[in-house]
MDTraj code that builds the backbone (N, CA, C; nanometers):
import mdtraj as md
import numpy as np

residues = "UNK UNK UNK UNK UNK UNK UNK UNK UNK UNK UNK UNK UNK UNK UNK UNK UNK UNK UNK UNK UNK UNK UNK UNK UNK UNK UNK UNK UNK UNK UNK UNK UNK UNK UNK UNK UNK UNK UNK UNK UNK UNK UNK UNK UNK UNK UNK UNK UNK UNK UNK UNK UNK UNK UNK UNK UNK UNK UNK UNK UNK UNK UNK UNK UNK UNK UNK UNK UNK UNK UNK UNK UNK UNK UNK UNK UNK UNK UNK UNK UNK UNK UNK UNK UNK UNK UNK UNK UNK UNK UNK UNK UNK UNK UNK UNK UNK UNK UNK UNK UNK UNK UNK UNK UNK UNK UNK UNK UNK UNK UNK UNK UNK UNK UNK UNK UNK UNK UNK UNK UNK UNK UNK UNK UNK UNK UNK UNK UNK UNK UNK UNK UNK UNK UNK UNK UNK UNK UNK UNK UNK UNK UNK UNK UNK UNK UNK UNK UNK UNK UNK UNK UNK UNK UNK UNK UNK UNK UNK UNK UNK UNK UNK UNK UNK UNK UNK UNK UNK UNK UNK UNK UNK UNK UNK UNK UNK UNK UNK UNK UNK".split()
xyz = np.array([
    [7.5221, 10.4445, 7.8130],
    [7.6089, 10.3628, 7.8930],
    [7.7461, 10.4303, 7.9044],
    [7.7805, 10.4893, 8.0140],
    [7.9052, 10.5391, 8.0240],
    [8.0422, 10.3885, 8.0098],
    [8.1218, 10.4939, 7.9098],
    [8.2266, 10.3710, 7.8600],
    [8.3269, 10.3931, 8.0170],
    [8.4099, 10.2665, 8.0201],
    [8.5989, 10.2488, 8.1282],
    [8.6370, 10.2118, 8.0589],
    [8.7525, 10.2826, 8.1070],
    [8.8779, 10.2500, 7.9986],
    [8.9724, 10.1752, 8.1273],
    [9.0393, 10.0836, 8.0003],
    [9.0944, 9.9396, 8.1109],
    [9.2434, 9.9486, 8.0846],
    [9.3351, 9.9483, 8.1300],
    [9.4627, 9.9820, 8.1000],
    [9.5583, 9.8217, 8.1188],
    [9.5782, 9.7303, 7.9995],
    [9.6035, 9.5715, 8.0104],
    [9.7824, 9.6389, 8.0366],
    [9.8394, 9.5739, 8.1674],
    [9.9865, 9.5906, 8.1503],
    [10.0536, 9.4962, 8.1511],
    [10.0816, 9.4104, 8.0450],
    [10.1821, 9.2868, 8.0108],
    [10.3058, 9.3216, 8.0912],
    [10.2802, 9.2154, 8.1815],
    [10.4330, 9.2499, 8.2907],
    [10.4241, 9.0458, 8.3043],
    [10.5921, 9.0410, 8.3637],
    [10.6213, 8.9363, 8.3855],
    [10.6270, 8.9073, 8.5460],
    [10.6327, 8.8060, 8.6242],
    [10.7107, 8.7936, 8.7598],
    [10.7683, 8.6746, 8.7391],
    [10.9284, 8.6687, 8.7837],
    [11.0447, 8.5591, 8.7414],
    [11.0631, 8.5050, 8.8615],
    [11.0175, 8.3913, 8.8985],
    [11.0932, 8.3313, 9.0172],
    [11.2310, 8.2478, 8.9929],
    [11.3735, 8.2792, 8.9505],
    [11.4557, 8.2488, 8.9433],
    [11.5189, 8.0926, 9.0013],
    [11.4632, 8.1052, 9.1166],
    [11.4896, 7.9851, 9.1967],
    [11.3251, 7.9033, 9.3031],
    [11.2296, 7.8645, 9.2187],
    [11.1281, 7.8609, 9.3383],
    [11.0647, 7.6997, 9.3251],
    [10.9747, 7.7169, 9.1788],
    [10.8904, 7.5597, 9.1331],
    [11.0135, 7.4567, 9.0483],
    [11.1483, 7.5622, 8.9834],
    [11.1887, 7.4611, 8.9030],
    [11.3189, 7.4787, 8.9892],
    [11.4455, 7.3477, 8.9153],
    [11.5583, 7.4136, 8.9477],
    [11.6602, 7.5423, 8.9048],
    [11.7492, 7.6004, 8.9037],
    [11.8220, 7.7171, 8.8400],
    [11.8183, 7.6584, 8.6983],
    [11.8829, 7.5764, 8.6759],
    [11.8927, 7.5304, 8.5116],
    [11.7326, 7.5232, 8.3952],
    [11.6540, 7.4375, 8.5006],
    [11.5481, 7.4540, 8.4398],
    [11.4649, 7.5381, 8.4439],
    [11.4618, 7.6751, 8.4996],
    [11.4203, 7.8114, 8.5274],
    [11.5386, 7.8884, 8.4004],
    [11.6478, 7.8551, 8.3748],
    [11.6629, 7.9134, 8.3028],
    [11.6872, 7.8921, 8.1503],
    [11.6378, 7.8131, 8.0894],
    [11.5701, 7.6841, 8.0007],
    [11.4741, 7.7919, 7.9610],
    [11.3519, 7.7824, 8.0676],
    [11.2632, 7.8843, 8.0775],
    [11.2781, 8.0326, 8.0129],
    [11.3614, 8.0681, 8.0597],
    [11.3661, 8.2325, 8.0799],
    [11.4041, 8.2367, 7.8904],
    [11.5241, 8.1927, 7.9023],
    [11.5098, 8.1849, 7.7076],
    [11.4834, 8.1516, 7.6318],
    [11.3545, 8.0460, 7.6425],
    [11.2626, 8.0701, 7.5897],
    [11.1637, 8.2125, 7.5882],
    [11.1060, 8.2307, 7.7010],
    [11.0247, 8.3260, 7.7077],
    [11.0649, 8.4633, 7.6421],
    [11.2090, 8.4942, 7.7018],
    [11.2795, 8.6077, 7.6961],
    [11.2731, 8.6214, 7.5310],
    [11.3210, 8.5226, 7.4409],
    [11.3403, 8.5504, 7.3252],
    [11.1660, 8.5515, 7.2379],
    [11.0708, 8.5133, 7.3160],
    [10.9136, 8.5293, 7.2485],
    [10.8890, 8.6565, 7.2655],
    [10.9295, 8.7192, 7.3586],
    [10.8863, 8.8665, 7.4159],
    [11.0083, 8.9603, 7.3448],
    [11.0831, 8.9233, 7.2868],
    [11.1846, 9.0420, 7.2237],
    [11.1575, 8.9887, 7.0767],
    [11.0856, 8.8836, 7.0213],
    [11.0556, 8.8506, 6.8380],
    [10.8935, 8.9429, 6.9006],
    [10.8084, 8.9405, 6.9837],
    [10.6571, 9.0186, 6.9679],
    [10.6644, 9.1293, 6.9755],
    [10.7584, 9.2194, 7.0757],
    [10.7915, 9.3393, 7.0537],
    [10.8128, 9.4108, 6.9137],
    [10.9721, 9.3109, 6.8631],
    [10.9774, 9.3504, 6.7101],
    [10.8885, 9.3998, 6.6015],
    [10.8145, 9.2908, 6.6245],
    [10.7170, 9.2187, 6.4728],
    [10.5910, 9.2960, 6.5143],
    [10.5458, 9.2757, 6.6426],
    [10.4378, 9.3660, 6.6347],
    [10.4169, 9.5116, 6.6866],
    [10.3827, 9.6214, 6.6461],
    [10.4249, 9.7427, 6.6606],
    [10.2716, 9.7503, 6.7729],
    [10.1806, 9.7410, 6.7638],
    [10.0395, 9.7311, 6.8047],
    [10.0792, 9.6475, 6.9749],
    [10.2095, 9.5744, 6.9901],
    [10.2288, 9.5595, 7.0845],
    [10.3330, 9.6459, 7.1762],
    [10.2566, 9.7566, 7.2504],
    [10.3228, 9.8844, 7.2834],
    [10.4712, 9.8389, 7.3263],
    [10.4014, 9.7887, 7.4540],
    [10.5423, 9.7379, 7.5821],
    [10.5198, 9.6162, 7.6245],
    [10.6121, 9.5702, 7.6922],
    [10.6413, 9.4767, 7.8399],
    [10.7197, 9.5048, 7.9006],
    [10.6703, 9.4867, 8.0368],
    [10.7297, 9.5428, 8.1652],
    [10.7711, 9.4107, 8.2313],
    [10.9495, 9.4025, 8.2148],
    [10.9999, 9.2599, 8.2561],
    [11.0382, 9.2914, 8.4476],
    [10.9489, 9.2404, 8.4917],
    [10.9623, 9.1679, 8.6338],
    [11.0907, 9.2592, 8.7504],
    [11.0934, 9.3651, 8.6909],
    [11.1682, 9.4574, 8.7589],
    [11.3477, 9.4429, 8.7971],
    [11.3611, 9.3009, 8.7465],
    [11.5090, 9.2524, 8.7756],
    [11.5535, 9.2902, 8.6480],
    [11.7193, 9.3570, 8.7019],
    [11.8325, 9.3471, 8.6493],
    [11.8921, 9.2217, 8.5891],
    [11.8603, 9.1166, 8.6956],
    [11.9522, 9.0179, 8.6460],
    [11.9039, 8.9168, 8.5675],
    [11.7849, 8.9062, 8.5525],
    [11.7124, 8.8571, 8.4543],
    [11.8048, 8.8951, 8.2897],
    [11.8236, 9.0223, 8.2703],
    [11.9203, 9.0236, 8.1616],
    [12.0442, 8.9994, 8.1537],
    [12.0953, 8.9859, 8.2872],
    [12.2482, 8.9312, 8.2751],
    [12.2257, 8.7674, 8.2943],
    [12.1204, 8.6996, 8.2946],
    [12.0655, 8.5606, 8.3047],
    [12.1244, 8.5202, 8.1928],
    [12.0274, 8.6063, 8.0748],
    [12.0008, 8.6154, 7.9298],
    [12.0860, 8.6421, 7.8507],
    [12.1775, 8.7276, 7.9133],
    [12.3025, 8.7850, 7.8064],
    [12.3982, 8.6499, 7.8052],
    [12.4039, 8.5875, 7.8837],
    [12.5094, 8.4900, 7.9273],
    [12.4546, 8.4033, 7.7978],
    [12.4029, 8.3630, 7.7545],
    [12.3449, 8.2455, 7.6773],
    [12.3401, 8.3124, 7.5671],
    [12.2772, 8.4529, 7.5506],
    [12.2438, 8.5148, 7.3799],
    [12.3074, 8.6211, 7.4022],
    [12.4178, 8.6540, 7.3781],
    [12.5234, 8.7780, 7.4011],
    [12.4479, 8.8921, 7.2753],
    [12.4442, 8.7890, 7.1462],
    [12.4068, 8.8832, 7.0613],
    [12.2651, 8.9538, 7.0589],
    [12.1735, 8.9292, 7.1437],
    [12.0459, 8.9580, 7.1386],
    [12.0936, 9.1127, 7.2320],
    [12.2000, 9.1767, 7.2719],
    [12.2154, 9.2798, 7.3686],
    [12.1960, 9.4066, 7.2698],
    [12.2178, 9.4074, 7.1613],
    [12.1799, 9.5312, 7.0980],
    [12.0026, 9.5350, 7.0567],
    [11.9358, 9.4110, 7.0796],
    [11.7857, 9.3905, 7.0628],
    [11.7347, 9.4733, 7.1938],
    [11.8032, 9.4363, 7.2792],
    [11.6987, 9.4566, 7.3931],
    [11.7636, 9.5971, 7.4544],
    [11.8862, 9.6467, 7.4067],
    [11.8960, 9.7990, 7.4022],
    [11.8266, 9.9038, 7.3205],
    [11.8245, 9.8526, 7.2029],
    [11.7005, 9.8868, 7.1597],
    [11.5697, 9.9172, 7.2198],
    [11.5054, 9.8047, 7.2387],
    [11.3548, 9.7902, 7.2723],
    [11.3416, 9.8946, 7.4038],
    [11.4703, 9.8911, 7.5339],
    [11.4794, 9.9694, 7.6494],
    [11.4774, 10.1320, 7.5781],
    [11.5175, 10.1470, 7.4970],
    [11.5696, 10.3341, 7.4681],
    [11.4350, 10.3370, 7.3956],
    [11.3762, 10.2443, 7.3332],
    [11.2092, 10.2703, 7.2634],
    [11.1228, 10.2699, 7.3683],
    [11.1076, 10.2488, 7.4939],
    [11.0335, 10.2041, 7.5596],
    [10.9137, 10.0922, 7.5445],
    [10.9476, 10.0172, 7.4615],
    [10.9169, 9.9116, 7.4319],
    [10.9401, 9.7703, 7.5530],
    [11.0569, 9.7696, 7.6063],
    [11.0737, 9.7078, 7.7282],
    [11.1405, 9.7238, 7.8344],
    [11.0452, 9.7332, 7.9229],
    [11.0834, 9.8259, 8.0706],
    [11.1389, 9.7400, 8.1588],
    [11.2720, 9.7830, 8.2226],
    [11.3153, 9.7361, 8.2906],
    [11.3702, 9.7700, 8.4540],
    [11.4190, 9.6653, 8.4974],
    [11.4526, 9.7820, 8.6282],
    [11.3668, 9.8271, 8.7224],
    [11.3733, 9.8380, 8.8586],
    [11.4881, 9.9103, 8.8740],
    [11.5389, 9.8089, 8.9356],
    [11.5036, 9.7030, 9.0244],
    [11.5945, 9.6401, 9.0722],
    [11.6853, 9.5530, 9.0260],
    [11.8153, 9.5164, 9.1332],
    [11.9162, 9.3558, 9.0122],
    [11.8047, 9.3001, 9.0788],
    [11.7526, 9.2174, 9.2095],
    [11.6710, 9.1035, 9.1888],
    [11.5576, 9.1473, 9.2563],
    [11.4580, 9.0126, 9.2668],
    [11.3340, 9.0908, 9.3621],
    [11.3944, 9.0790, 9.5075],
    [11.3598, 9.1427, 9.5702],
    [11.3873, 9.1490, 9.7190],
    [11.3004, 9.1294, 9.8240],
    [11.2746, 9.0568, 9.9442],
    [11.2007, 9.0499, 10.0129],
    [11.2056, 9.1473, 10.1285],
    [11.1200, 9.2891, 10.1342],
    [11.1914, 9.3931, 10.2297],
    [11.1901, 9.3808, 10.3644],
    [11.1514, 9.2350, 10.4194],
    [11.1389, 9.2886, 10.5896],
    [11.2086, 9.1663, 10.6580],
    [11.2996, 9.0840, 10.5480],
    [11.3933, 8.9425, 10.6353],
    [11.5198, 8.9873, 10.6014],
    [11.5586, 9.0752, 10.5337],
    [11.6900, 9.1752, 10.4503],
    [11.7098, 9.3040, 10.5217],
    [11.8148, 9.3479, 10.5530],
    [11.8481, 9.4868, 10.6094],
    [11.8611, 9.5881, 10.4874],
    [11.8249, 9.7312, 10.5665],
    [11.7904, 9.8426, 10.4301],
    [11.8884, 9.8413, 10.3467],
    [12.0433, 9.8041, 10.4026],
    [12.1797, 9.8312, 10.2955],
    [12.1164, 9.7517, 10.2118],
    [12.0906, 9.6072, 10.2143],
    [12.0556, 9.5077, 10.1136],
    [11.9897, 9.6069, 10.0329],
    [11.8803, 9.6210, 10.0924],
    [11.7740, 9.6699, 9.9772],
    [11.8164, 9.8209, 9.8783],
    [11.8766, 9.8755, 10.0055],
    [11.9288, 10.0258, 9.8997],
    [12.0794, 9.9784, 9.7712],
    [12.1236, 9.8668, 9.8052],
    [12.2475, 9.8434, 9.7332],
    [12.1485, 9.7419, 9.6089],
    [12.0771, 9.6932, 9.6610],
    [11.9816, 9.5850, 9.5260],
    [11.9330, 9.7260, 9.4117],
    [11.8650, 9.8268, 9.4696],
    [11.7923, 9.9693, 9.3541],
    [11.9432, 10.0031, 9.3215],
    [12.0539, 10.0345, 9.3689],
    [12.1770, 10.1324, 9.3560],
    [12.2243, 10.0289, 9.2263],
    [12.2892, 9.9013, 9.2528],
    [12.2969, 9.8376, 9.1373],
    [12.1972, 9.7808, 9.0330],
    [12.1075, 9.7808, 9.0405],
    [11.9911, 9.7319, 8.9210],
    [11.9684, 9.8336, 8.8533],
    [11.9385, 10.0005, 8.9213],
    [11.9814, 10.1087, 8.7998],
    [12.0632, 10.1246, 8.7930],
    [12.1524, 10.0738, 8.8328],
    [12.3284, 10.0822, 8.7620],
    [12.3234, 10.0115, 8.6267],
    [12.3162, 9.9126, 8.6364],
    [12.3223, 9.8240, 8.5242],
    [12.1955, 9.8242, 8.4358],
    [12.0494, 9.9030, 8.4703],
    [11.9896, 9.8942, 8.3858],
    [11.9858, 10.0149, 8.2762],
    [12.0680, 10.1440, 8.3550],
    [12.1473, 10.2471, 8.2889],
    [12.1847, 10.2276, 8.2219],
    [12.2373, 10.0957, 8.1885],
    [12.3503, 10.0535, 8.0332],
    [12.2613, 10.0403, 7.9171],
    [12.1486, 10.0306, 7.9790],
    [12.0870, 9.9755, 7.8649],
    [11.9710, 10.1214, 7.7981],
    [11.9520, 10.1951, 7.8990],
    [11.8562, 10.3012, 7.8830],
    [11.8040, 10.3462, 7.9865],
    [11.7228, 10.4135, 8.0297],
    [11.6219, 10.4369, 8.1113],
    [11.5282, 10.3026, 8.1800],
    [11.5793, 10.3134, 8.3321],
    [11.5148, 10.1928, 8.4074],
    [11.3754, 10.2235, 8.4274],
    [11.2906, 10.1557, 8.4706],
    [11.1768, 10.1862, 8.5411],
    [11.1703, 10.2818, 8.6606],
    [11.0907, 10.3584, 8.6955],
    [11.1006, 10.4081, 8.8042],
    [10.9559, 10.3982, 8.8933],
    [10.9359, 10.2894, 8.8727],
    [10.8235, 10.2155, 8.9922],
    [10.9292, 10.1051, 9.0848],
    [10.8765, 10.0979, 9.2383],
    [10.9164, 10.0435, 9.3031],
    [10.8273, 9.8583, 9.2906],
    [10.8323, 9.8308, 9.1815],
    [10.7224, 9.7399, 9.1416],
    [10.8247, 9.5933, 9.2275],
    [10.7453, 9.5388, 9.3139],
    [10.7864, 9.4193, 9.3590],
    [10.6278, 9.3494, 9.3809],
    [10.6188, 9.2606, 9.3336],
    [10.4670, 9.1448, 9.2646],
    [10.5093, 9.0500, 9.4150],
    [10.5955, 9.0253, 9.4997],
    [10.5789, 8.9035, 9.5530],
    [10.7051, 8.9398, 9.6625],
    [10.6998, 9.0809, 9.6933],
    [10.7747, 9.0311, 9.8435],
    [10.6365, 9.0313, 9.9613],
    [10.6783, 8.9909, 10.0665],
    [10.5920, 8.8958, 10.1841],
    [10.5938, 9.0041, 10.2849],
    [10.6212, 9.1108, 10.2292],
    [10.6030, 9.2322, 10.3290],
    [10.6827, 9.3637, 10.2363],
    [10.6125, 9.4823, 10.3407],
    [10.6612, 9.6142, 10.3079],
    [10.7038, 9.6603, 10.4555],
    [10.8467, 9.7560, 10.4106],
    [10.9337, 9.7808, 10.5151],
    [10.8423, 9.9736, 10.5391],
    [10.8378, 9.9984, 10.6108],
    [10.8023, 10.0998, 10.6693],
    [10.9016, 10.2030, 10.6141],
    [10.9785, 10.1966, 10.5617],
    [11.0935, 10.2718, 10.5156],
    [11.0924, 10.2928, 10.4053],
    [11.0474, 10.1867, 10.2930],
    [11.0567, 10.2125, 10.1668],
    [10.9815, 10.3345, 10.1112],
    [10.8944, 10.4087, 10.1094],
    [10.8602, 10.5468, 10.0755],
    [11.0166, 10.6306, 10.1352],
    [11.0723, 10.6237, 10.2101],
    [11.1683, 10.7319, 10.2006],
    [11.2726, 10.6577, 10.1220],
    [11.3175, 10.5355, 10.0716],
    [11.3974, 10.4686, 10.0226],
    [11.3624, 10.4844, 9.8829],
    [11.3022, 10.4749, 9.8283],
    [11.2283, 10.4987, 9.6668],
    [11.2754, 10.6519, 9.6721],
    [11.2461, 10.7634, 9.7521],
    [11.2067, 10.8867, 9.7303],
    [11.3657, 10.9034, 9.7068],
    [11.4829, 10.8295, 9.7512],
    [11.5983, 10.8540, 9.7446],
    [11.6889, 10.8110, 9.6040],
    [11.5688, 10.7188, 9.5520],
    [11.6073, 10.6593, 9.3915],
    [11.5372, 10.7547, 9.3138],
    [11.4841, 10.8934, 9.3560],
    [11.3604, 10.9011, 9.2710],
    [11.2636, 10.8671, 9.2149],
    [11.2503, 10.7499, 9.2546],
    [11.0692, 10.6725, 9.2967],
    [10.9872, 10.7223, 9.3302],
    [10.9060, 10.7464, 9.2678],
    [10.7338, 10.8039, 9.3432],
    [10.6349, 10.7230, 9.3675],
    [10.6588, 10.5982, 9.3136],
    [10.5141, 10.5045, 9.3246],
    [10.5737, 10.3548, 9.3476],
    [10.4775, 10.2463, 9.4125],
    [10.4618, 10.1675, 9.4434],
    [10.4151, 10.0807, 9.3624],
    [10.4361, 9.9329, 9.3149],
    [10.3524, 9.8970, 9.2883],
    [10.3602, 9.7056, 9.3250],
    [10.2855, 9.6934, 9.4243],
    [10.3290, 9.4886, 9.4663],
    [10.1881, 9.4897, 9.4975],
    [10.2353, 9.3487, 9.5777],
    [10.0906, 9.2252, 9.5678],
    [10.1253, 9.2315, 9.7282],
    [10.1627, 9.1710, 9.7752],
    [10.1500, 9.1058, 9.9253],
    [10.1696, 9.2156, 10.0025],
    [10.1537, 9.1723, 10.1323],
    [10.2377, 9.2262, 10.2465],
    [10.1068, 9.3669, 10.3086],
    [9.9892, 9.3470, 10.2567],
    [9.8434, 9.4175, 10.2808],
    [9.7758, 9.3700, 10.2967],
    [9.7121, 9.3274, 10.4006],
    [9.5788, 9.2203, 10.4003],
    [9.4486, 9.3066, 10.3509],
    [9.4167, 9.2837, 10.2728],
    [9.2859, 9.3621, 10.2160],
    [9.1852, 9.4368, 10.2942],
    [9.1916, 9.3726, 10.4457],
    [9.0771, 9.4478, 10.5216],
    [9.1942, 9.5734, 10.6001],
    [9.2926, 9.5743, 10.5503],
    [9.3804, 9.7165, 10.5801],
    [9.3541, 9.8109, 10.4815],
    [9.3408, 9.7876, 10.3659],
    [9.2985, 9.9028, 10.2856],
    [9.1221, 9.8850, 10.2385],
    [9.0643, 10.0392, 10.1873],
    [8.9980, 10.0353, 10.1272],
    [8.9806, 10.0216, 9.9893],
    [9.0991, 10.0649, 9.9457],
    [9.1072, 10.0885, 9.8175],
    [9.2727, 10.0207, 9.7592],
    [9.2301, 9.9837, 9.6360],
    [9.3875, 9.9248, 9.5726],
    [9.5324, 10.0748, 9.5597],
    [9.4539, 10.1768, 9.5448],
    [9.5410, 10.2979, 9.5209],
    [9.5332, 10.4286, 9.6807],
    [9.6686, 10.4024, 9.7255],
    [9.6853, 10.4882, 9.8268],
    [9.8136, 10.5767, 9.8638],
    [9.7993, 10.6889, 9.9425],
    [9.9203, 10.7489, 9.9291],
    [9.9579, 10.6598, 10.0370],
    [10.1291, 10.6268, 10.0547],
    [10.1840, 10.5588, 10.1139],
    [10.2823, 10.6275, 10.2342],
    [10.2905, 10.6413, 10.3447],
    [10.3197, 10.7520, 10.4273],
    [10.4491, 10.6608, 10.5155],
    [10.5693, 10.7074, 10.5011],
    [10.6922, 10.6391, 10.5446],
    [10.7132, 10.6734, 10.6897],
    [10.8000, 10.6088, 10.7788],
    [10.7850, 10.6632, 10.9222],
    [10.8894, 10.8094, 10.9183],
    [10.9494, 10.8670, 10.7841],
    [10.9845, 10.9789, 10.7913],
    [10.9275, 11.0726, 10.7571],
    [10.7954, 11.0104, 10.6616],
    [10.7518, 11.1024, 10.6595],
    [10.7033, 11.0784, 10.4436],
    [10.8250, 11.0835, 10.4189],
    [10.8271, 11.0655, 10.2409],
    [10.7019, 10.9816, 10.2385],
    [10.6169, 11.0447, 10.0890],
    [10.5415, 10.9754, 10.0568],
    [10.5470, 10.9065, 9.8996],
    [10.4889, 10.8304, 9.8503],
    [10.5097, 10.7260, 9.7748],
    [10.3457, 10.7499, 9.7429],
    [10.2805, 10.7131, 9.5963],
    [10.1686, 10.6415, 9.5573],
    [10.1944, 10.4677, 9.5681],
    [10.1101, 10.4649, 9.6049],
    [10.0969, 10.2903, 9.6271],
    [9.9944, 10.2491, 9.5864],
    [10.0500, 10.1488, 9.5173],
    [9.8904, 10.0505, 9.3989],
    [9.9657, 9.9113, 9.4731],
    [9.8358, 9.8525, 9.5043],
    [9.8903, 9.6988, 9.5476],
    [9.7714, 9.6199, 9.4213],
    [9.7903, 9.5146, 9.3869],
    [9.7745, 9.4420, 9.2529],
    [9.6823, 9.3520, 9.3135],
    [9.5194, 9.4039, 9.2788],
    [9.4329, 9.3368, 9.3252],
    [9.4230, 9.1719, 9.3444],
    [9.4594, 9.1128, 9.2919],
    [9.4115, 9.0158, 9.2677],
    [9.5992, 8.8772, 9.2769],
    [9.6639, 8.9376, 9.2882],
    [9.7713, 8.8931, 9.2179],
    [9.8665, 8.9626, 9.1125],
    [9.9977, 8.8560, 9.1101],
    [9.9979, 8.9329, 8.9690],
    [10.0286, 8.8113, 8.8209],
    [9.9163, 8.7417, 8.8575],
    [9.8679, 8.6623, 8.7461],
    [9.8475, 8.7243, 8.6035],
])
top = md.Topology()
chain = top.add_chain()
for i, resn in enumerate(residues, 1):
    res = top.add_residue(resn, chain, resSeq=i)
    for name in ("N", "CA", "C"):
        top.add_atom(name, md.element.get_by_symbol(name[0]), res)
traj = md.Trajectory(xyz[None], top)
């Protein structure tokens, strides 16, 4: 029986403002935030988590637990928890490109403080892809893709494709079969 090997990637997606209100979304977040920086700690067998690609998710967090900022500088320079690159998620095709190039310009700005950002263009839940973003990533030094929407399945064959920009820049692109449940 030939063995697969399955690659589990504990990632989050934060809707900041969507099912609850701001307060009670962020109720939420510290809770969660502080379960995922005590499992990191304590368990070594738990490699990483890959938090939801926002910046501001930690300036959410810092506001409430100031002192937890040398925890989660930590965990970022271990690669233990990946962050970044963006400050928030962005929706790329109701937003103009400044938006979107000034959202990557500041989210690795600020996720710089902390260590090394992510360098996947990982967005789980914008409602489209801008035709531009392969040359827009290629300008953050982005090489890969990685969201849910904005592909209707009978457009691709496959979940993994090279992604071809109208300039031309190309991008790997993984769209997230199923969700990102």
């Amino acid at each position: 029986m030939k063995k697969t090997k399955v690659h589990v990637v504990p990632h989050s997606h934060w809707d900041r403002e969507w099912y609850f209100t701001t307060s009670r979304s962020k109720i939420y977040l510290m809770k969660d935030f502080q379960d995922i920086l005590d499992i990191l700690e304590e368990k070594e067998d738990f490699k990483y988590f890959t938090m939801d690609a926002q910046a501001s998710l930690l300036d959410d967090y810092l506001k409430w637990r100031p002192q937890d900022e040398y925890r989660i500088r930590d965990l970022v320079q271990r690669r233990r928890l990946v962050i970044g690159p963006w400050y928030t998620q962005t929706d790329q095709l109701v937003i103009s490109g400044e938006s979107i190039i000034r959202n990557l310009y500041y989210g690795i700005d600020r996720c710089n403080e902390f260590g090394e950002p992510m360098r996947v263009g990982y967005v789980p839940d914008s409602f489209g892809q801008s035709a531009q973003m392969p040359q827009i990533y290629r300008g953050f030094g982005i090489d890969s893709s990685l969201f849910w929407r904005g592909v209707s399945d009978d457009m691709v064959d496959t979940t993994e494709f090279i992604w071809k920009g109208s300039d031309g820049s190309k991008v790997l692109a993984v769209q997230i079969p199923f969700g990102y449940y």
